[in-house]
C-alpha positions, 0 to 999 in steps of 0.5 A: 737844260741843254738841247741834248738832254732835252733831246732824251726826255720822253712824254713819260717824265713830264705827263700828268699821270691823275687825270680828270676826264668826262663822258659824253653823257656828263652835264655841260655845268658838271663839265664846266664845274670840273674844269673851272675848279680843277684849273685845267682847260680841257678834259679827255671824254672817255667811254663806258669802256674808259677808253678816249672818245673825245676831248672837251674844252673850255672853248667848247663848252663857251662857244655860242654857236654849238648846238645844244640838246635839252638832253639831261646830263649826269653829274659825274666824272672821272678821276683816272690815275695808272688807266684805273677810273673812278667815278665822282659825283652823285649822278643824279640828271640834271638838265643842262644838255651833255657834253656830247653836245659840244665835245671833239670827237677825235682823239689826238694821242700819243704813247709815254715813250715818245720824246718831247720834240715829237710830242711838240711837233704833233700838238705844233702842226695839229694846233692843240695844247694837249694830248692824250697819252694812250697806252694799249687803248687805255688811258695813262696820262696827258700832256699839255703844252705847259708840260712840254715846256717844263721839260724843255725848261732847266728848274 
């Protein structure tokens, strides 16, 4: 792909618009679960409201010296596609501590229309591999840093 066309690309065309997210009452093995199955290496924590509160990652989850509650998690998460949220799994406790125990709880987001060099840029200078795409507070999409490079890569 040449520079030029690369340069008019947005978040937009290379966003993941399914997104599987968590809350921050959701188990850690629920977290770990989804993660491991669905292949992916983070996941945005959303509130009661699916608004962002957080993100949860892999590194996070494994990290020894984050302090963990004997809290009972749930077993739920979230299956987000167009900002719509619906719950998977049962729900029911179980007690592994939750992923408020080990979670970020900031949101580095970004909005569909941004080009790709700036969503780079952000990720780049705040050392992340993904942001949350956020439209009106809601969240629409993710992109990660192997999206950005799909982009930027002529398939």
């Amino acid at each position: 792909m040449t520079p030029a066309k690369a340069a008019g690309r947005r978040v937009a065309d290379v966003m993941t618009h399914e997104v599987y997210a968590v809350g921050s009452g959701t188990s850690l093995e629920t977290a770990s679960r989804l993660l491991t199955t669905k292949h992916i290496t983070g996941a945005p924590v959303v509130g009661a409201d699916g608004r962002p509160v957080g993100v949860v990652t892999l590194a996070d989850l494994a990290d020894p010296d984050r302090a963990r509650t004997e809290r009972d998690g749930y077993s739920f998460y979230y299956k987000l596609e167009s900002g719509e949220r619906q719950e998977v799994g049962e729900g029911r406790c179980v007690s592994s501590g939750r992923v408020a125990d080990v979670m970020s709880p900031y949101v580095l987001s970004i909005h569909a229309s941004t080009e790709l060099a700036r969503a780079g840029r952000v990720m780049l200078d705040d050392q992340v591999h993904r942001l949350l795409v956020v439209d009106e507070g809601k969240l629409v999409g993710i992109v990660t840093s192997i999206d950005l490079l799909r982009g930027f890569v002529d398939t």
